[in-house]
mmCIF file as gemmi writes it, N, C-alpha and C atoms, coordinates in Angstrom:
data_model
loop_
_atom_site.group_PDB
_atom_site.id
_atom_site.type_symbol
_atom_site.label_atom_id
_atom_site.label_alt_id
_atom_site.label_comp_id
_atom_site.label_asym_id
_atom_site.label_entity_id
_atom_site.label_seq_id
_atom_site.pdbx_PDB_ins_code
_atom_site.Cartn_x
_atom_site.Cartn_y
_atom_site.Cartn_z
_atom_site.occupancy
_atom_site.B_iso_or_equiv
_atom_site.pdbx_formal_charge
_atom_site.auth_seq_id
_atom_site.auth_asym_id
_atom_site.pdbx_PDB_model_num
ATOM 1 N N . UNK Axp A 1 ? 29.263 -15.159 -13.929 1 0 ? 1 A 1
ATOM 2 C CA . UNK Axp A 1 ? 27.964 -14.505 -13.842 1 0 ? 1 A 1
ATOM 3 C C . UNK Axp A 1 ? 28.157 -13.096 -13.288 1 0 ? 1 A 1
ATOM 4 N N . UNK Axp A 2 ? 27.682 -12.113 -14.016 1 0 ? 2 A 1
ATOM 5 C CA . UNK Axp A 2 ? 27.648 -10.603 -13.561 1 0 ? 2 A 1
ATOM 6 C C . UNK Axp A 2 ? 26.822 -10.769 -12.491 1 0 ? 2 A 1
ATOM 7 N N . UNK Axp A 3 ? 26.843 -10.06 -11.176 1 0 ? 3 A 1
ATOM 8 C CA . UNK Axp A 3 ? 26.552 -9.839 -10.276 1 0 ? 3 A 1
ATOM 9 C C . UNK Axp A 3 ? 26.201 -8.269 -9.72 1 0 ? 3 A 1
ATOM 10 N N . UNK Axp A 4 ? 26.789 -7.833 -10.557 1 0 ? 4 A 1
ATOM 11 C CA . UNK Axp A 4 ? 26.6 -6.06 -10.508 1 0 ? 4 A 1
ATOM 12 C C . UNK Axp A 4 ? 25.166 -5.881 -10.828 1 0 ? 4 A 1
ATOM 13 N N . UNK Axp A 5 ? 24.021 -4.816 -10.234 1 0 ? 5 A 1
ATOM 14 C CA . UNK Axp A 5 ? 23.356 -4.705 -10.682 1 0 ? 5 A 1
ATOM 15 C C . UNK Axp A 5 ? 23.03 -2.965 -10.951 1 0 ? 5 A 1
ATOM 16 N N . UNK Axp A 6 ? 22.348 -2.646 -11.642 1 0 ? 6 A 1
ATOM 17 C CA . UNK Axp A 6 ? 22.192 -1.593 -12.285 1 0 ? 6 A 1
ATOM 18 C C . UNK Axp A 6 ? 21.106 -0.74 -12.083 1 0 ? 6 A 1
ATOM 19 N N . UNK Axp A 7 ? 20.974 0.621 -11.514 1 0 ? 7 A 1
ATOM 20 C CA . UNK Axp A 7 ? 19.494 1.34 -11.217 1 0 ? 7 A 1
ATOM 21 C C . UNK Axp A 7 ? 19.399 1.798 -12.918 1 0 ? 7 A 1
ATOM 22 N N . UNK Axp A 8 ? 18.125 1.423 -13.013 1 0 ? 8 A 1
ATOM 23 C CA . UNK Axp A 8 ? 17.556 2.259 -14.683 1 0 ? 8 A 1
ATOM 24 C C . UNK Axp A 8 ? 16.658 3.666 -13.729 1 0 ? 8 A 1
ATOM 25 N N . UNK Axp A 9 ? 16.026 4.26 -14.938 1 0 ? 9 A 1
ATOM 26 C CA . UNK Axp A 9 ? 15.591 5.666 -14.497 1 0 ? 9 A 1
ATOM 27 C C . UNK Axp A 9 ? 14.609 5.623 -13.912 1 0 ? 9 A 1
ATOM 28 N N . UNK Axp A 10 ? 13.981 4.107 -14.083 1 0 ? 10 A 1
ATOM 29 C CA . UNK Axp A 10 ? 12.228 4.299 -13.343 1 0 ? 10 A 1
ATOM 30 C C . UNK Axp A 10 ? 12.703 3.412 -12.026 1 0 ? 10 A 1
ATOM 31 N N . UNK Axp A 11 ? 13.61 3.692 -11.338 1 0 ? 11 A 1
ATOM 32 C CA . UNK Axp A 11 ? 14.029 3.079 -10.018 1 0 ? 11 A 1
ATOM 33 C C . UNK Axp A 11 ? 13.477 1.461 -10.32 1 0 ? 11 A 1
ATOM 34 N N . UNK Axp A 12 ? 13.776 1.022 -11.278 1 0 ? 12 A 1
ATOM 35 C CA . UNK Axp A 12 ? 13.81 -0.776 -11.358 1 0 ? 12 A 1
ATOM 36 C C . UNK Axp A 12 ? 15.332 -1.147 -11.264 1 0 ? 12 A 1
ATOM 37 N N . UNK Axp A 13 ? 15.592 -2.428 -10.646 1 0 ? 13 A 1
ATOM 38 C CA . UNK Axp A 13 ? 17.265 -3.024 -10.504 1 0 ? 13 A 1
ATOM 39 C C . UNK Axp A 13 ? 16.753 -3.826 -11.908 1 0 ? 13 A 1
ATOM 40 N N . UNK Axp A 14 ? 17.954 -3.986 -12.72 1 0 ? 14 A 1
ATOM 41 C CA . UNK Axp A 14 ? 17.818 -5.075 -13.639 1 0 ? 14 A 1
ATOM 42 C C . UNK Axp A 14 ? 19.352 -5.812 -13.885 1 0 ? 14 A 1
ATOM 43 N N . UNK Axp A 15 ? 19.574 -7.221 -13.84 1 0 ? 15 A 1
ATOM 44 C CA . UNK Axp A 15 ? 21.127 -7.201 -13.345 1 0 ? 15 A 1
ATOM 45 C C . UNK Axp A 15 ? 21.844 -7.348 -14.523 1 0 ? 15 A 1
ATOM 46 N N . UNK Axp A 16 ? 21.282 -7.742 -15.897 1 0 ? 16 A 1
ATOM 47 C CA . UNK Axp A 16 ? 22.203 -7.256 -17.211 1 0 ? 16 A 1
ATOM 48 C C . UNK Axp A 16 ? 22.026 -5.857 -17.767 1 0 ? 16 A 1
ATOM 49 N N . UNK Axp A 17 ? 21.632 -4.379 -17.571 1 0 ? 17 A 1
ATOM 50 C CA . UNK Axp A 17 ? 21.749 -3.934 -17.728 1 0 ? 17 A 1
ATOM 51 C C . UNK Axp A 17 ? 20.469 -3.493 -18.231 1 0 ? 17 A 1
ATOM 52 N N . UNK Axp A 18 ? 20.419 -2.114 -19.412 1 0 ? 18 A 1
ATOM 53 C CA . UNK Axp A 18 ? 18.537 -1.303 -19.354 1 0 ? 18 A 1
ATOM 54 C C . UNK Axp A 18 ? 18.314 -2.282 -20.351 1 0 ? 18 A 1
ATOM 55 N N . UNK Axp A 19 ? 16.854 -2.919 -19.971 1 0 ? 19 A 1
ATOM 56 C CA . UNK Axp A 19 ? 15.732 -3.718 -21.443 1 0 ? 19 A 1
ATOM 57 C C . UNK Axp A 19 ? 15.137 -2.742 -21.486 1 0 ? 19 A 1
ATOM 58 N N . UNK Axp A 20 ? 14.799 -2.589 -22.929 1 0 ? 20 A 1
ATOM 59 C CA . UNK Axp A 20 ? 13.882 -1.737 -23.246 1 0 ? 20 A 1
ATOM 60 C C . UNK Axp A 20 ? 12.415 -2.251 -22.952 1 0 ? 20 A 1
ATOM 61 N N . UNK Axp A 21 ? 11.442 -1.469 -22.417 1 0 ? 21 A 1
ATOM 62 C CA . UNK Axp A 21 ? 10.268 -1.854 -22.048 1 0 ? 21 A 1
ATOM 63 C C . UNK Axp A 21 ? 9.14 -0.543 -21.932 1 0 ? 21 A 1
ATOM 64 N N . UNK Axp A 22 ? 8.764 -0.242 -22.882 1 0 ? 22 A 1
ATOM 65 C CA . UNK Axp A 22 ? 8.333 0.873 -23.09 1 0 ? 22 A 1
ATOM 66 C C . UNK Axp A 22 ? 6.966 1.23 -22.781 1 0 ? 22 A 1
ATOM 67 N N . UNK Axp A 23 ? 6.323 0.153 -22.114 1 0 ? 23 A 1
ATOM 68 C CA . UNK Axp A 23 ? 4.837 0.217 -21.851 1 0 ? 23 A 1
ATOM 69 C C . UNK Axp A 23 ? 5.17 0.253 -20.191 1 0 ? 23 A 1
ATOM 70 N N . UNK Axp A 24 ? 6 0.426 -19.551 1 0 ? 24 A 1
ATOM 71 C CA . UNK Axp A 24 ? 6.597 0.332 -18.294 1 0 ? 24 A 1
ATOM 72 C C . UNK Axp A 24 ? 5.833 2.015 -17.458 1 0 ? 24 A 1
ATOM 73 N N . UNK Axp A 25 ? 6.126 2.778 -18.242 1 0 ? 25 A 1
ATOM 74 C CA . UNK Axp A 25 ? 5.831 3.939 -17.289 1 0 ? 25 A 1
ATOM 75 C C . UNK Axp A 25 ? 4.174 4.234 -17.667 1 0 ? 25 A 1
ATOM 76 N N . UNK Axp A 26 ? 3.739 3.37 -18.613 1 0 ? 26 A 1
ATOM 77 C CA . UNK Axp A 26 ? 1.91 3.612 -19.073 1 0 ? 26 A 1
ATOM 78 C C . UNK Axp A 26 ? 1.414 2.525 -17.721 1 0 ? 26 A 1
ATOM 79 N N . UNK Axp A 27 ? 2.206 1.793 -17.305 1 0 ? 27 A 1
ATOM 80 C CA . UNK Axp A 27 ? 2.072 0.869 -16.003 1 0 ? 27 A 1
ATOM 81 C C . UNK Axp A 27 ? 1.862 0.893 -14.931 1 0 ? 27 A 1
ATOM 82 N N . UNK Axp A 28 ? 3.006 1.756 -14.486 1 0 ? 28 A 1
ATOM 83 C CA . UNK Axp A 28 ? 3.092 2.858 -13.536 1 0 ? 28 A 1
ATOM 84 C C . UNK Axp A 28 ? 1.946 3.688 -13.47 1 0 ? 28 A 1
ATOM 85 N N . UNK Axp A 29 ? 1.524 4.534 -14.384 1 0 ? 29 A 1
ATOM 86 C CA . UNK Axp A 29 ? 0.638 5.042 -14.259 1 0 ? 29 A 1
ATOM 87 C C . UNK Axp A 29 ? -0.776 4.628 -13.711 1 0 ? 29 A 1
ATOM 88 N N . UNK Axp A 30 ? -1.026 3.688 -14.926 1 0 ? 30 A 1
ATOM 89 C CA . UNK Axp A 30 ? -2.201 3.315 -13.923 1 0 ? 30 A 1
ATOM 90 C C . UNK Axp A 30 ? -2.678 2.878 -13.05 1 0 ? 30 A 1
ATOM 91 N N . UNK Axp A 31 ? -1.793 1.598 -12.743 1 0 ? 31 A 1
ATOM 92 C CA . UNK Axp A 31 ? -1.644 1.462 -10.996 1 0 ? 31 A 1
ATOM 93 C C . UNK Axp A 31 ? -1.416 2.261 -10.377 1 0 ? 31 A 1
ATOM 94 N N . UNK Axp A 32 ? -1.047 3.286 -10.616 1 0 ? 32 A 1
ATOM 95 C CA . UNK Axp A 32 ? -1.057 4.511 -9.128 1 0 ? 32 A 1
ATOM 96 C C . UNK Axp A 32 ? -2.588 5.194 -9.735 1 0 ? 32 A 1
ATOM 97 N N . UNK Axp A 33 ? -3.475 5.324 -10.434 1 0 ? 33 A 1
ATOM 98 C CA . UNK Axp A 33 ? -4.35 5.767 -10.818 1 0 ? 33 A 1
ATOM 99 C C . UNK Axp A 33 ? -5.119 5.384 -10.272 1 0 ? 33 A 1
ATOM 100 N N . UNK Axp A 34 ? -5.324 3.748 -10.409 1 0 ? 34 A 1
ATOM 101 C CA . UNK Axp A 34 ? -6.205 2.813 -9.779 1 0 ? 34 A 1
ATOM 102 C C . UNK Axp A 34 ? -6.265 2.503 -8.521 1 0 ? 34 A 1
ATOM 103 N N . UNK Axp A 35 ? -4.711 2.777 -7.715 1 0 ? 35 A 1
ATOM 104 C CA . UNK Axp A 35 ? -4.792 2.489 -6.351 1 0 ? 35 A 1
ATOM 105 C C . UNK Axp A 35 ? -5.547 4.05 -5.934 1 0 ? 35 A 1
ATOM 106 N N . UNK Axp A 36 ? -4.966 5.136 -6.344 1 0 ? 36 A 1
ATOM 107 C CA . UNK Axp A 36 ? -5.679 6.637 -5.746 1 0 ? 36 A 1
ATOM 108 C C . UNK Axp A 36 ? -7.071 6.697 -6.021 1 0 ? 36 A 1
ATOM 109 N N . UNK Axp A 37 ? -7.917 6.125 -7.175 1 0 ? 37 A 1
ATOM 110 C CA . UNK Axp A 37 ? -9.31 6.202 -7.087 1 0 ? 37 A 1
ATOM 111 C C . UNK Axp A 37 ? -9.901 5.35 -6.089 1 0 ? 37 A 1
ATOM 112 N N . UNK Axp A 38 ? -9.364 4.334 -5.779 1 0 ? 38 A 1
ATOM 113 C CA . UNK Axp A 38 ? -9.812 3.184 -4.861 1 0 ? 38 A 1
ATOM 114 C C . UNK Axp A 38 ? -9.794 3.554 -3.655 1 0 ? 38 A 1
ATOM 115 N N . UNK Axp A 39 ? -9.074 4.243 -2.741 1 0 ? 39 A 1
ATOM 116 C CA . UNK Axp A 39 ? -8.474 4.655 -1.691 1 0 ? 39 A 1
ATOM 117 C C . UNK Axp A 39 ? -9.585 6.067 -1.733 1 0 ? 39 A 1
ATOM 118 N N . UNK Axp A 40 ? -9.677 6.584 -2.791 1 0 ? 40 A 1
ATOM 119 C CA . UNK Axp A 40 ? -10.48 7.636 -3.277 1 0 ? 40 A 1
ATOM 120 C C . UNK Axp A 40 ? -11.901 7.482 -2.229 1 0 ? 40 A 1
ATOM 121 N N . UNK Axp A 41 ? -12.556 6.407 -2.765 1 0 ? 41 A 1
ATOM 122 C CA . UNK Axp A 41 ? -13.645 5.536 -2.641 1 0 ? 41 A 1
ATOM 123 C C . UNK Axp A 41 ? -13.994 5.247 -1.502 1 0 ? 41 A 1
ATOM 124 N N . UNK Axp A 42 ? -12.843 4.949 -0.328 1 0 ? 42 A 1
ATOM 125 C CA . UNK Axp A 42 ? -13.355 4.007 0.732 1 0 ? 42 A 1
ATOM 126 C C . UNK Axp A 42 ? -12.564 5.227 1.939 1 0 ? 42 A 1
ATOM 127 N N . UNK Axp A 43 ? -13.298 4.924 3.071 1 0 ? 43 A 1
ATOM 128 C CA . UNK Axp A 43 ? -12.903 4.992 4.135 1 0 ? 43 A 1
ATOM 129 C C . UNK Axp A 43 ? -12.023 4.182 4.834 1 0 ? 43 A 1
ATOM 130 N N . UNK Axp A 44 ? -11.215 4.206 5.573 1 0 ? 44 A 1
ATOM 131 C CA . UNK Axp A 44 ? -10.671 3.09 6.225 1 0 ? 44 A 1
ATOM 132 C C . UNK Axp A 44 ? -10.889 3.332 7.636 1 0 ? 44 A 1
ATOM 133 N N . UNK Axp A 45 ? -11.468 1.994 8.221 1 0 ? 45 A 1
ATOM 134 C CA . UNK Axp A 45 ? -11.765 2.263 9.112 1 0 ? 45 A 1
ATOM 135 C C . UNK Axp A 45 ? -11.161 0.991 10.16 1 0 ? 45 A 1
ATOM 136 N N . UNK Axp A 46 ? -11.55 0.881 11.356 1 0 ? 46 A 1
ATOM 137 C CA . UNK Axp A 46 ? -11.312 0.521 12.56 1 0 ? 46 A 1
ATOM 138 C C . UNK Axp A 46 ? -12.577 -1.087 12.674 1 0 ? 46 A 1
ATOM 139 N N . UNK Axp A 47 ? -12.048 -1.743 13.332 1 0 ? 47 A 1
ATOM 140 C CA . UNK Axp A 47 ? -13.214 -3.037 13.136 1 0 ? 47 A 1
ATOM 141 C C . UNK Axp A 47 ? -14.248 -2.41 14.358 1 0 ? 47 A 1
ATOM 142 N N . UNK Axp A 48 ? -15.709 -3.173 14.079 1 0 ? 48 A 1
ATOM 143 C CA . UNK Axp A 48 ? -16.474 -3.217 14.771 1 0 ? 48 A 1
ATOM 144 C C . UNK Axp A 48 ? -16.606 -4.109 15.905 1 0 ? 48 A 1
ATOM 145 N N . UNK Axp A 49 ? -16.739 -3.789 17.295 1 0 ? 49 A 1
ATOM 146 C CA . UNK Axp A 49 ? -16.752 -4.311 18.427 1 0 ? 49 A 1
ATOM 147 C C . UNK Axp A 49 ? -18.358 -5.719 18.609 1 0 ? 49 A 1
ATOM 148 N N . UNK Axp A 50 ? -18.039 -5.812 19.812 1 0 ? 50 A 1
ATOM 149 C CA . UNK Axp A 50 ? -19.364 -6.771 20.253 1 0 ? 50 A 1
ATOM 150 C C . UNK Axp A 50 ? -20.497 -6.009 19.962 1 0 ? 50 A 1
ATOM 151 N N . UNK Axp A 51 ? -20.091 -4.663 20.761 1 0 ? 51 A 1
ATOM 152 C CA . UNK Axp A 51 ? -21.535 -3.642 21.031 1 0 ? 51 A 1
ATOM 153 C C . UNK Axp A 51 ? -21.744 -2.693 19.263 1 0 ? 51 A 1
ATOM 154 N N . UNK Axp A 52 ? -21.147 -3.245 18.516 1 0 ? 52 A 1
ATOM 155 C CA . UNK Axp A 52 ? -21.2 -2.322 17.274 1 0 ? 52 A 1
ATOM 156 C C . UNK Axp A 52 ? -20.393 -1.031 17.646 1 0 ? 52 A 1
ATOM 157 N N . UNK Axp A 53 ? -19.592 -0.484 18.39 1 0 ? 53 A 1
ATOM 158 C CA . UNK Axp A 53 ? -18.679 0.854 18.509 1 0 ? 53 A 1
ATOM 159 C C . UNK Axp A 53 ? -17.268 -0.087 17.747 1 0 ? 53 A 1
ATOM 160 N N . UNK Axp A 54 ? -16.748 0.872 17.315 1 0 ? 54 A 1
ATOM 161 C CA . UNK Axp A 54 ? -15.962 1.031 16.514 1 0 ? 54 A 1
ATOM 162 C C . UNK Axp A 54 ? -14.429 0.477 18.269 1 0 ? 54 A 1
ATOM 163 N N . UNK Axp A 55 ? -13.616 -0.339 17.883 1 0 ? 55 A 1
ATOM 164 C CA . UNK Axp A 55 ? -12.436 -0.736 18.32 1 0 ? 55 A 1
ATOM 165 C C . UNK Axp A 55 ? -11.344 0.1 17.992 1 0 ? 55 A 1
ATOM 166 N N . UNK Axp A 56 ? -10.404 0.14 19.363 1 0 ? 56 A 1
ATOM 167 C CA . UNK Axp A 56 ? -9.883 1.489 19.5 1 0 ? 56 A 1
ATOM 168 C C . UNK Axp A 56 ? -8.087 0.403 18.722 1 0 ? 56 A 1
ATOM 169 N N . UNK Axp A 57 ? -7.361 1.106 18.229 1 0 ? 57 A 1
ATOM 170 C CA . UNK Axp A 57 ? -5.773 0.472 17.33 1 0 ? 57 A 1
ATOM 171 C C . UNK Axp A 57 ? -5.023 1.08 18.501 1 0 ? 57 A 1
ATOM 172 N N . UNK Axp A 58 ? -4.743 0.522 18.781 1 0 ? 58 A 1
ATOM 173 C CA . UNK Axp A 58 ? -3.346 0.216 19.162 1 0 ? 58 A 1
ATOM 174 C C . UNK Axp A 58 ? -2.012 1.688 19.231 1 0 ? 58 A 1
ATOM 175 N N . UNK Axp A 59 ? -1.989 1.937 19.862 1 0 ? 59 A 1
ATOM 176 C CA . UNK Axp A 59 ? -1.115 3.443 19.327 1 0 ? 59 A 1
ATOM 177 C C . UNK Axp A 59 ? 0.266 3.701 20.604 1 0 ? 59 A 1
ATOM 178 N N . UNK Axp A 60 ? 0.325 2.788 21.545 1 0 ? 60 A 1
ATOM 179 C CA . UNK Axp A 60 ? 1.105 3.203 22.049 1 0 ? 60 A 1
ATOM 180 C C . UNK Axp A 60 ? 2.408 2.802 21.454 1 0 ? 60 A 1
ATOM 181 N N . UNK Axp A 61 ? 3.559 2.551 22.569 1 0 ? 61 A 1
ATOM 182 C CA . UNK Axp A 61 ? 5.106 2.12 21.692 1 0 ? 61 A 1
ATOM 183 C C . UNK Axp A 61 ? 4.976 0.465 21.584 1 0 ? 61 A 1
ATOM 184 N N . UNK Axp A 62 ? 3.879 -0.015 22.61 1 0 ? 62 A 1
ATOM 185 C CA . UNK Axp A 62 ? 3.919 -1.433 22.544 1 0 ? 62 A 1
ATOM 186 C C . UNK Axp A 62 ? 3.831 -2.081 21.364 1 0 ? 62 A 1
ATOM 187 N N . UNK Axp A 63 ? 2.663 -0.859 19.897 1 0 ? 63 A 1
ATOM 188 C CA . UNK Axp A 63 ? 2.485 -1.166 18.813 1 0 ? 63 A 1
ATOM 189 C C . UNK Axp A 63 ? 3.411 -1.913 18.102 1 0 ? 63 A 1
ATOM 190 N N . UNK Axp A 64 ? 4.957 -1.118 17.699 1 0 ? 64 A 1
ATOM 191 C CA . UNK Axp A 64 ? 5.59 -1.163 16.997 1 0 ? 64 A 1
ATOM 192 C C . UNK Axp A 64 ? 6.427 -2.528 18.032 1 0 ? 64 A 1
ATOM 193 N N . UNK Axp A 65 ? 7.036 -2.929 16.523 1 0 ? 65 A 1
ATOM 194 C CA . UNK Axp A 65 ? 8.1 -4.063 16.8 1 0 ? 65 A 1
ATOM 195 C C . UNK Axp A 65 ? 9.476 -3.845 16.497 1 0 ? 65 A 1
ATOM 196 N N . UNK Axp A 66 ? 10.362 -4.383 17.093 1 0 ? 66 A 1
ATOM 197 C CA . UNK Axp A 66 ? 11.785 -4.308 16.338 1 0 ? 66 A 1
ATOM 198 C C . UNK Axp A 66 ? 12.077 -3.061 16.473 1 0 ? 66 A 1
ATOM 199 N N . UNK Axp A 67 ? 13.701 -3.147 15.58 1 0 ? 67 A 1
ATOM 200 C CA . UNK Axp A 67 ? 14.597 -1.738 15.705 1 0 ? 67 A 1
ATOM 201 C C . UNK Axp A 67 ? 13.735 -1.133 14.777 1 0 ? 67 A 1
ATOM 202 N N . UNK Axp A 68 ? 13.365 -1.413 13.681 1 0 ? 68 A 1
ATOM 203 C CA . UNK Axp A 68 ? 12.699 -0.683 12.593 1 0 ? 68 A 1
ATOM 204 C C . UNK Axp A 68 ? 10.997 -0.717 12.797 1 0 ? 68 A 1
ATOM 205 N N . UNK Axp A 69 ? 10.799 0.538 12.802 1 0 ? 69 A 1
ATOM 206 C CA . UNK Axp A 69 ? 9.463 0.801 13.15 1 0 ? 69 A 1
ATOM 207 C C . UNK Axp A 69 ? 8.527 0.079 12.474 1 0 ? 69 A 1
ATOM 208 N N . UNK Axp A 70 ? 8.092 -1.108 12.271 1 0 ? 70 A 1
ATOM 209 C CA . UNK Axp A 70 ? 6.801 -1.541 11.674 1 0 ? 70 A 1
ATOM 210 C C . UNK Axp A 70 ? 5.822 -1.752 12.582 1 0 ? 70 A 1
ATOM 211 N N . UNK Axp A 71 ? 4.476 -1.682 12.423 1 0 ? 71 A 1
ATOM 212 C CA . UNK Axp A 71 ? 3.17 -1.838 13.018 1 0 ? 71 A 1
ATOM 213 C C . UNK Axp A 71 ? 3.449 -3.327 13.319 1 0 ? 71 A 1
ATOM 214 N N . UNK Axp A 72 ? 2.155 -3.883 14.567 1 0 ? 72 A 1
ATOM 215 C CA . UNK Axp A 72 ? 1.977 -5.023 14.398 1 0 ? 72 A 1
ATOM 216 C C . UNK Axp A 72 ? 0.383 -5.521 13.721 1 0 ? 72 A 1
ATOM 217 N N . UNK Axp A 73 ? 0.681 -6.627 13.093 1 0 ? 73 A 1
ATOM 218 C CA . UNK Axp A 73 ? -0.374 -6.666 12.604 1 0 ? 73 A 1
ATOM 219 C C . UNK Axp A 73 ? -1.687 -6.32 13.004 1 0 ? 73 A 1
ATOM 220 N N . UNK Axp A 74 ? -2.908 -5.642 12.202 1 0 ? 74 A 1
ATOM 221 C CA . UNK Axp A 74 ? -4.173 -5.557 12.838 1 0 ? 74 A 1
ATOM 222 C C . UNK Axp A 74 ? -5.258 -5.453 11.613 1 0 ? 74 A 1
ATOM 223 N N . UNK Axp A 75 ? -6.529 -5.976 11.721 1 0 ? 75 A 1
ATOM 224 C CA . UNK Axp A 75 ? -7.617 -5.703 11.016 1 0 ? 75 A 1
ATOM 225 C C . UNK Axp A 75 ? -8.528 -4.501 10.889 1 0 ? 75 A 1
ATOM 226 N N . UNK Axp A 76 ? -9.099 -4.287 10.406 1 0 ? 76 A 1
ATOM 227 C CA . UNK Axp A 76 ? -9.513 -2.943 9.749 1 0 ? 76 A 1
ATOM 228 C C . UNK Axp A 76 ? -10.702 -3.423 9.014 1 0 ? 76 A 1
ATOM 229 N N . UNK Axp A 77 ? -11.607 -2.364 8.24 1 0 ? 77 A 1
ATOM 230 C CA . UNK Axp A 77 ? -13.124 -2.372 7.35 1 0 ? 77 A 1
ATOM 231 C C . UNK Axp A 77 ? -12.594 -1.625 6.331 1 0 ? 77 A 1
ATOM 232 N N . UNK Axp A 78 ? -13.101 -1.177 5.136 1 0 ? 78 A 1
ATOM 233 C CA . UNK Axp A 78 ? -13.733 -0.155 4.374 1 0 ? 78 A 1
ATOM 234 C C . UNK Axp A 78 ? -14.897 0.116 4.221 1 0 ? 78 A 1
ATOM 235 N N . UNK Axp A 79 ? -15.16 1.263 4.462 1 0 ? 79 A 1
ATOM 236 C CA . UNK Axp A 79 ? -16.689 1.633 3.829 1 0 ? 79 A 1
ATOM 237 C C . UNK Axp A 79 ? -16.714 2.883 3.041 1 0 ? 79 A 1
ATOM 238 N N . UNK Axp A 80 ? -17.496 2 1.903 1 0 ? 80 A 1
ATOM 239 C CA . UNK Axp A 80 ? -17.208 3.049 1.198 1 0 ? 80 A 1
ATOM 240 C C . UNK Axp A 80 ? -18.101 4.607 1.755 1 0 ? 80 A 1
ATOM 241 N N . UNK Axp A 81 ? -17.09 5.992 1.216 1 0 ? 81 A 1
ATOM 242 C CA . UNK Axp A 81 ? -17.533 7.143 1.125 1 0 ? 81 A 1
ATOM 243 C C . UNK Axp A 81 ? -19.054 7.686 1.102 1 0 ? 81 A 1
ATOM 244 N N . UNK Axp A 82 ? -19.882 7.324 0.258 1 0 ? 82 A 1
ATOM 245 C CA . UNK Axp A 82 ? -20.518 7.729 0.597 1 0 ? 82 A 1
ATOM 246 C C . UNK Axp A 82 ? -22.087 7.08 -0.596 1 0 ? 82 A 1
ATOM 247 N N . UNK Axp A 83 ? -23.52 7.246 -0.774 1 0 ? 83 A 1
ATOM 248 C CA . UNK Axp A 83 ? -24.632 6.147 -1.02 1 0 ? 83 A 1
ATOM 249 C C . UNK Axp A 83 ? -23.948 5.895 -2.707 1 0 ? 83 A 1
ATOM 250 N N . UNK Axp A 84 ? -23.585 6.725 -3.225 1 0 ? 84 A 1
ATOM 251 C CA . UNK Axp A 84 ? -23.759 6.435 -4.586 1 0 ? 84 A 1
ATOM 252 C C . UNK Axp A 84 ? -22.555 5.198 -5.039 1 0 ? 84 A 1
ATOM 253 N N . UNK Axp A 85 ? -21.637 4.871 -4.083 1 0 ? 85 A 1
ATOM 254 C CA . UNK Axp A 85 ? -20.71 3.895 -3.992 1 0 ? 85 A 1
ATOM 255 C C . UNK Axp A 85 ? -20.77 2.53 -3.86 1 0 ? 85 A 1
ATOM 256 N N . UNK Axp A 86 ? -22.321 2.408 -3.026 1 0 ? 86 A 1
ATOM 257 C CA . UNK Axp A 86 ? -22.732 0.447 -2.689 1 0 ? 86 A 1
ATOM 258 C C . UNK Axp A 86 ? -23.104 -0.18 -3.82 1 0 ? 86 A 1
């Protein structure tokens, strides 16, 4: 069993070598289309408290975990931008 694996041009690993797949970068596209209009759309925001004020994240070093910087988990809202959006 080949074990080598291979970078093609659209940064995919494939481990026998390039398949042709030609609807691949029309793919790409629109998922990044669809995620940027969406993101477009909403605010991201911070959860709402007891008193309705907005809850403050977490930001010191305690946040992060491990050698490699990842967040620790936390919840969040969207709302959207602005009336013509509900």
């Amino acid at each position: 069993m080949n074990t080598e694996y291979r970078h093609t041009s659209n940064n995919r690993i494939q481990p026998y070598g390039p398949i042709a797949r030609p609807g691949i970068s029309l793919l790409d596209n629109s998922l990044f289309i669809a995620l940027a209009k969406t993101l477009w759309a909403i605010e991201i925001r911070p959860l709402l408290g007891q008193a309705g004020n907005e809850c403050a994240l977490a930001t010191s070093e305690e946040a992060y975990e491990g050698c490699i910087t990842v967040p620790k988990p936390f919840q969040l809202r969207s709302v959207p931008r602005g009336q013509e959006f509900d």
